[in-house]
N, C-alpha and C positions, 0 to 999 in steps of 0.2 A: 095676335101671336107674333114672337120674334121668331127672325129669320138669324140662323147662324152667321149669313150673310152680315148680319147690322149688330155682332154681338158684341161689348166691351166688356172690358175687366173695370169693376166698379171698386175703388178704394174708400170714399165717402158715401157716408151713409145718412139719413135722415133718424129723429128719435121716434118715427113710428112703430110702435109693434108688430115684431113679425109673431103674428098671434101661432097660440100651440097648434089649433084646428089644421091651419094653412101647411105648419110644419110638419106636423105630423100625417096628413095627407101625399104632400111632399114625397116625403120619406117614403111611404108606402109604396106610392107609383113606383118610384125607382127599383124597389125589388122587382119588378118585371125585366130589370135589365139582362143580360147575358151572365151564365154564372158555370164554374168548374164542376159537372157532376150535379148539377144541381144541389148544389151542398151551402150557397150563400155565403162563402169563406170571410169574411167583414163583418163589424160593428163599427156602428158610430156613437162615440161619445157627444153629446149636447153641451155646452158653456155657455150661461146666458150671465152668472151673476160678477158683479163688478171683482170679486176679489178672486176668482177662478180665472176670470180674464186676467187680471194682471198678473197671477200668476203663471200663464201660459205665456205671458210676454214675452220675459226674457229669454225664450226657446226660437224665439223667431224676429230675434232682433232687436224687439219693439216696435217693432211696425206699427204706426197710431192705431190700424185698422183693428187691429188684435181687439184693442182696450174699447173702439167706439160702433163696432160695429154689434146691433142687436144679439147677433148667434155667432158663433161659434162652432163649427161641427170637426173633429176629428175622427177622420175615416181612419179603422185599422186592419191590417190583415190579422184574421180569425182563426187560429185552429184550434181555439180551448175549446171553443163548444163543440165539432165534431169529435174532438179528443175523449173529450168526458159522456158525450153522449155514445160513443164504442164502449166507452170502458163501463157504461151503467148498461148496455144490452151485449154480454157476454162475446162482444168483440176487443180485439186485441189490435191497438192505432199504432201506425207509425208514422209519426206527421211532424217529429224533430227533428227536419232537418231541411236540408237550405232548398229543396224541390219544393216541399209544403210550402216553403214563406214564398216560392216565386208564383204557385200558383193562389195563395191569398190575397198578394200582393196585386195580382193582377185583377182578381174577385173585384178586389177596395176599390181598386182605380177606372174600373169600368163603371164600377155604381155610382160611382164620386161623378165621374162624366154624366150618367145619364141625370144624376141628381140636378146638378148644372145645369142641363138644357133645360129642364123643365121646372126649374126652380126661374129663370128668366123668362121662360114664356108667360108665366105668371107674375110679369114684370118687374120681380124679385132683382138685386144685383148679387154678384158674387166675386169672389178674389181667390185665387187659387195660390196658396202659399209653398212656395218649394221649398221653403227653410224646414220642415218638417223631417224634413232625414238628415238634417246639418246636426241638430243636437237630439237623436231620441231620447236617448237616456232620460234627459232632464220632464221632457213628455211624457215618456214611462213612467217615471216617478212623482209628478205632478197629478197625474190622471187614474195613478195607483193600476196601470195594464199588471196583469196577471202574467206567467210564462203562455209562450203559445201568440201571446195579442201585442202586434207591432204597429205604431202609427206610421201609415203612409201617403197621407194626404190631411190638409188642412183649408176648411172653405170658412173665408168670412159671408158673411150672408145677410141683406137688409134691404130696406127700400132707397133706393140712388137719392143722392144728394149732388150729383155729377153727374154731367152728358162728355167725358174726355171723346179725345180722339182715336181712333184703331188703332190699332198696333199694327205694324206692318205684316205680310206673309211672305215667303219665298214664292216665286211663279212655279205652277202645276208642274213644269217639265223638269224639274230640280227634286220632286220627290218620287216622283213615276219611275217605273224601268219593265218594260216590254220584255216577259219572255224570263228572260235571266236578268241581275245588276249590271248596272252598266257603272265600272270605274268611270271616277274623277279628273280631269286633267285643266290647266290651269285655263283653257278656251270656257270649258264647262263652266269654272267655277268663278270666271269673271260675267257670264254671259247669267247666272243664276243671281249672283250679287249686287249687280251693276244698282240695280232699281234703288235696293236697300242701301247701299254705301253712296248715293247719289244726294239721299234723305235732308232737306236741312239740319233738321234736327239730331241727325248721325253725325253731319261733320260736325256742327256744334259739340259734340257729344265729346267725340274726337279730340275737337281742341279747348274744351275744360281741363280734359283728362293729360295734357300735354301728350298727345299721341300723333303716331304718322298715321296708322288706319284704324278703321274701327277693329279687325281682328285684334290688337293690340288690347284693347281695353276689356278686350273678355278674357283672354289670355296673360295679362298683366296685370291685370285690375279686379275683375268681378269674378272668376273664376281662375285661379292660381294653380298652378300644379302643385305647390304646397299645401294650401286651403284641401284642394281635392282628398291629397294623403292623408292629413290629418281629420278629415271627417271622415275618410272612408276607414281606418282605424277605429276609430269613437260606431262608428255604425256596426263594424264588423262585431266588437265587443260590448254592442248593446244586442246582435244578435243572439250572441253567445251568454247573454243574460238570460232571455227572454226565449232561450231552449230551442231556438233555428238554428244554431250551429256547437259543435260538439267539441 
Protein backbone atom coordinates (compact mmCIF):
# COMPACT_ATOMS: atom_id res chain seq x y z
CA UNK A 1 0.00 0.00 0.00
CA UNK A 2 1.17 3.62 -0.71
CA UNK A 3 1.68 6.07 1.75
CA UNK A 4 0.56 9.72 0.79
CA UNK A 5 3.93 10.16 2.20
CA UNK A 6 5.62 8.60 -1.16
CA UNK A 7 2.93 9.96 -3.50
CA UNK A 8 3.73 11.46 -7.22
CA UNK A 9 1.95 12.95 -9.86
CA UNK A 10 2.37 10.39 -12.75
CA UNK A 11 2.32 12.06 -16.45
CA UNK A 12 3.52 8.70 -18.32
CA UNK A 13 1.91 6.01 -18.57
CA UNK A 14 2.64 2.30 -19.64
CA UNK A 15 0.10 0.62 -22.58
CA UNK A 16 -1.15 -1.78 -20.03
CA UNK A 17 -4.93 -2.01 -19.34
CA UNK A 18 -6.44 -0.51 -16.88
CA UNK A 19 -9.10 -3.31 -17.16
CA UNK A 20 -12.96 -2.25 -16.52
CA UNK A 21 -13.33 -4.72 -13.35
CA UNK A 22 -10.34 -2.70 -11.59
CA UNK A 23 -12.13 0.61 -12.61
CA UNK A 24 -15.03 -0.02 -11.89
CA UNK A 25 -14.42 -1.28 -8.55
CA UNK A 26 -12.30 1.77 -8.12
CA UNK A 27 -15.09 3.98 -8.66
CA UNK A 28 -17.38 2.14 -6.34
CA UNK A 29 -15.06 2.33 -3.30
CA UNK A 30 -15.00 6.11 -3.75
CA UNK A 31 -18.65 6.53 -3.25
CA UNK A 32 -17.92 5.84 0.43
CA UNK A 33 -16.27 9.21 0.30
CA UNK A 34 -17.88 12.29 2.25
CA UNK A 35 -20.85 13.72 0.47
CA UNK A 36 -23.52 17.01 0.87
CA UNK A 37 -26.92 15.56 2.34
CA UNK A 38 -26.00 12.35 1.18
CA UNK A 39 -27.20 13.23 -2.19
CA UNK A 40 -23.81 12.26 -4.20
CA UNK A 41 -23.83 15.63 -6.08
CA UNK A 42 -21.09 14.33 -9.09
CA UNK A 43 -20.80 12.07 -12.13
CA UNK A 44 -17.90 10.98 -13.79
CA UNK A 45 -17.60 10.79 -17.30
CA UNK A 46 -15.22 7.66 -18.62
CA UNK A 47 -12.78 8.44 -22.07
CA UNK A 48 -10.86 5.56 -22.98
CA UNK A 49 -11.32 5.77 -26.94
CA UNK A 50 -8.53 7.46 -29.11
CA UNK A 51 -10.82 10.02 -30.88
CA UNK A 52 -12.73 11.13 -27.60
CA UNK A 53 -9.22 11.55 -26.15
CA UNK A 54 -8.28 13.80 -28.75
CA UNK A 55 -11.02 15.48 -28.56
CA UNK A 56 -10.79 16.47 -25.08
CA UNK A 57 -7.33 17.61 -25.81
CA UNK A 58 -7.55 20.63 -27.07
CA UNK A 59 -9.57 21.68 -23.57
CA UNK A 60 -6.40 21.18 -21.65
CA UNK A 61 -3.79 22.18 -23.72
CA UNK A 62 -2.71 19.22 -25.16
CA UNK A 63 -1.00 17.88 -22.56
CA UNK A 64 0.45 14.34 -24.20
CA UNK A 65 -0.99 12.89 -21.06
CA UNK A 66 -4.80 13.52 -22.29
CA UNK A 67 -4.04 11.46 -25.65
CA UNK A 68 -1.61 8.55 -23.94
CA UNK A 69 -2.84 7.81 -21.06
CA UNK A 70 -5.43 4.50 -20.73
CA UNK A 71 -8.43 6.65 -18.91
CA UNK A 72 -9.53 9.48 -18.79
CA UNK A 73 -12.08 10.42 -16.01
CA UNK A 74 -14.02 13.80 -15.87
CA UNK A 75 -15.42 14.50 -12.46
CA UNK A 76 -18.60 16.78 -12.63
CA UNK A 77 -20.61 18.70 -10.22
CA UNK A 78 -24.27 17.01 -10.49
CA UNK A 79 -27.48 18.59 -9.79
CA UNK A 80 -29.44 17.08 -12.90
CA UNK A 81 -30.11 14.01 -11.19
CA UNK A 82 -31.31 15.28 -7.87
CA UNK A 83 -33.21 17.97 -10.06
CA UNK A 84 -35.08 15.41 -11.99
CA UNK A 85 -35.42 13.05 -9.46
CA UNK A 86 -37.57 16.15 -7.25
CA UNK A 87 -39.37 16.85 -10.09
CA UNK A 88 -40.47 12.88 -10.96
CA UNK A 89 -41.43 12.47 -6.81
CA UNK A 90 -43.89 15.48 -6.54
CA UNK A 91 -41.18 17.70 -5.19
CA UNK A 92 -40.27 21.22 -6.34
CA UNK A 93 -35.89 21.66 -6.72
CA UNK A 94 -34.32 24.68 -6.51
CA UNK A 95 -30.69 23.95 -7.20
CA UNK A 96 -30.08 26.80 -10.19
CA UNK A 97 -28.08 28.54 -8.60
CA UNK A 98 -24.38 29.38 -7.76
CA UNK A 99 -25.03 27.75 -3.80
CA UNK A 100 -26.02 24.26 -5.58
CA UNK A 101 -22.85 24.38 -8.00
CA UNK A 102 -20.51 25.27 -4.87
CA UNK A 103 -21.89 22.56 -2.89
CA UNK A 104 -21.54 19.85 -6.09
CA UNK A 105 -18.64 21.29 -6.76
CA UNK A 106 -17.24 20.34 -3.60
CA UNK A 107 -19.35 16.70 -3.85
CA UNK A 108 -16.89 16.17 -7.24
CA UNK A 109 -13.79 17.28 -5.68
CA UNK A 110 -13.86 15.17 -2.59
CA UNK A 111 -14.64 12.03 -4.67
CA UNK A 112 -12.06 13.01 -7.11
CA UNK A 113 -9.57 13.03 -3.89
CA UNK A 114 -10.70 9.87 -2.34
CA UNK A 115 -10.80 8.30 -6.03
CA UNK A 116 -6.95 9.33 -6.16
CA UNK A 117 -5.85 7.76 -2.91
CA UNK A 118 -7.15 4.61 -3.58
CA UNK A 119 -6.70 4.37 -7.21
CA UNK A 120 -2.67 4.51 -6.25
CA UNK A 121 -2.80 2.44 -3.44
CA UNK A 122 -3.55 0.05 -6.04
CA UNK A 123 -0.56 1.21 -7.57
CA UNK A 124 -2.54 2.80 -10.32
CA UNK A 125 -0.81 6.53 -11.24
CA UNK A 126 -2.83 9.57 -11.69
CA UNK A 127 -2.55 13.35 -12.84
CA UNK A 128 -4.72 15.90 -11.67
CA UNK A 129 -5.51 18.38 -14.44
CA UNK A 130 -6.38 21.92 -13.43
CA UNK A 131 -6.99 23.13 -16.94
CA UNK A 132 -10.45 21.78 -16.53
CA UNK A 133 -12.23 25.14 -15.57
CA UNK A 134 -9.65 27.05 -18.02
CA UNK A 135 -11.94 26.23 -20.98
CA UNK A 136 -15.45 24.31 -19.77
CA UNK A 137 -17.47 25.24 -22.38
CA UNK A 138 -15.47 23.48 -24.93
CA UNK A 139 -15.75 20.12 -22.07
CA UNK A 140 -19.38 20.86 -22.01
CA UNK A 141 -19.72 20.43 -25.43
CA UNK A 142 -17.36 17.77 -26.16
CA UNK A 143 -18.91 15.41 -23.42
CA UNK A 144 -22.55 16.75 -24.40
CA UNK A 145 -23.10 17.82 -19.98
CA UNK A 146 -26.66 18.60 -19.81
CA UNK A 147 -27.86 21.96 -17.68
CA UNK A 148 -27.24 21.21 -14.15
CA UNK A 149 -23.71 19.09 -14.93
CA UNK A 150 -20.46 21.16 -14.71
CA UNK A 151 -16.91 19.64 -15.14
CA UNK A 152 -14.57 20.23 -12.21
CA UNK A 153 -12.00 18.03 -12.21
CA UNK A 154 -9.98 15.90 -14.75
CA UNK A 155 -7.78 12.62 -13.66
CA UNK A 156 -5.56 10.89 -16.23
CA UNK A 157 -5.17 7.45 -14.84
CA UNK A 158 -2.78 4.30 -15.90
CA UNK A 159 -0.02 2.10 -14.80
CA UNK A 160 3.33 4.56 -14.38
CA UNK A 161 5.69 4.52 -16.92
CA UNK A 162 7.71 6.94 -14.53
CA UNK A 163 9.15 7.11 -11.01
CA UNK A 164 9.62 11.51 -11.28
CA UNK A 165 10.62 13.33 -8.28
CA UNK A 166 7.97 15.02 -5.46
CA UNK A 167 6.99 17.99 -5.75
CA UNK A 168 7.88 20.16 -3.22
CA UNK A 169 5.29 21.15 -0.09
CA UNK A 170 5.15 24.37 1.99
CA UNK A 171 6.30 23.32 5.88
CA UNK A 172 3.22 22.43 8.28
CA UNK A 173 3.55 25.83 10.04
CA UNK A 174 2.71 27.98 6.94
CA UNK A 175 -0.71 26.33 6.57
CA UNK A 176 -1.69 25.84 10.28
CA UNK A 177 -3.28 28.63 12.50
CA UNK A 178 -4.03 28.00 16.16
CA UNK A 179 -7.29 29.22 17.50
CA UNK A 180 -7.98 32.05 14.97
CA UNK A 181 -5.87 33.14 11.26
CA UNK A 182 -2.95 34.39 11.93
CA UNK A 183 -2.08 37.20 9.17
CA UNK A 184 0.96 37.17 6.95
CA UNK A 185 3.95 39.46 7.30
CA UNK A 186 6.99 39.54 5.20
CA UNK A 187 9.23 37.32 8.41
CA UNK A 188 6.45 34.75 7.99
CA UNK A 189 6.53 34.64 4.40
CA UNK A 190 10.30 34.49 3.98
CA UNK A 191 10.55 31.87 6.86
CA UNK A 192 7.57 29.64 4.93
CA UNK A 193 9.46 29.98 1.34
CA UNK A 194 12.86 29.92 2.16
CA UNK A 195 13.07 25.79 1.46
CA UNK A 196 10.96 26.14 -1.83
CA UNK A 197 12.88 29.39 -3.37
CA UNK A 198 16.26 27.78 -2.31
CA UNK A 199 15.21 24.61 -4.72
CA UNK A 200 17.75 24.15 -7.65
CA UNK A 201 15.41 23.46 -9.77
CA UNK A 202 13.37 26.79 -8.71
CA UNK A 203 16.12 28.96 -9.50
CA UNK A 204 16.73 27.17 -12.61
CA UNK A 205 13.14 27.78 -13.20
CA UNK A 206 13.68 31.42 -12.42
CA UNK A 207 16.36 31.82 -14.86
CA UNK A 208 14.80 30.12 -17.98
CA UNK A 209 12.04 32.32 -17.43
CA UNK A 210 14.34 35.56 -17.30
CA UNK A 211 12.98 36.28 -13.73
CA UNK A 212 14.35 38.02 -10.31
CA UNK A 213 12.08 35.34 -8.17
CA UNK A 214 10.13 32.66 -8.60
CA UNK A 215 6.96 34.75 -7.33
CA UNK A 216 7.57 36.37 -10.64
CA UNK A 217 6.92 33.40 -12.97
CA UNK A 218 3.55 32.66 -11.44
CA UNK A 219 2.46 36.00 -11.42
CA UNK A 220 3.96 36.95 -14.86
CA UNK A 221 4.16 33.85 -16.55
CA UNK A 222 1.99 30.81 -15.49
CA UNK A 223 -0.89 32.51 -13.95
CA UNK A 224 -1.56 36.30 -15.27
CA UNK A 225 -4.02 38.61 -13.97
CA UNK A 226 -5.10 38.70 -17.41
CA UNK A 227 -5.36 34.92 -18.17
CA UNK A 228 -7.28 34.91 -14.61
CA UNK A 229 -9.96 37.54 -16.09
CA UNK A 230 -10.44 36.11 -19.09
CA UNK A 231 -11.04 32.53 -17.91
CA UNK A 232 -13.03 33.51 -15.14
CA UNK A 233 -15.44 35.39 -17.62
CA UNK A 234 -15.54 32.13 -20.03
CA UNK A 235 -16.20 30.20 -16.71
CA UNK A 236 -18.64 32.47 -15.33
CA UNK A 237 -20.71 32.31 -18.78
CA UNK A 238 -20.39 28.69 -19.19
CA UNK A 239 -22.10 28.75 -15.71
CA UNK A 240 -24.75 30.72 -16.89
CA UNK A 241 -25.11 28.02 -19.82
CA UNK A 242 -25.32 25.13 -17.70
CA UNK A 243 -28.28 26.87 -15.41
CA UNK A 244 -25.70 27.76 -12.14
CA UNK A 245 -26.16 31.25 -12.61
CA UNK A 246 -29.16 33.42 -13.67
Amino acid sequence: MNSLNNRKTIRKYSQKKVSDELLYRLLEEAERTPTMGNLQLYSIVITRSEKNKEALSPAHFNQPMIKDAPVVLTICADFRRTTIWAENRKAVPGYDNFLSFMNATTDALLYTQTFCNIAEEAGLGTCFLGTTIYMPQLIIDTLKLPKLVFPVATITLGWPDESPSQSERLPLRSIVHQEHFEDYNSDKINDFFAEKESMEENKYFVEINHKETLAQVFTDIRYTKKDNESISEEMIKALRNQGFLK
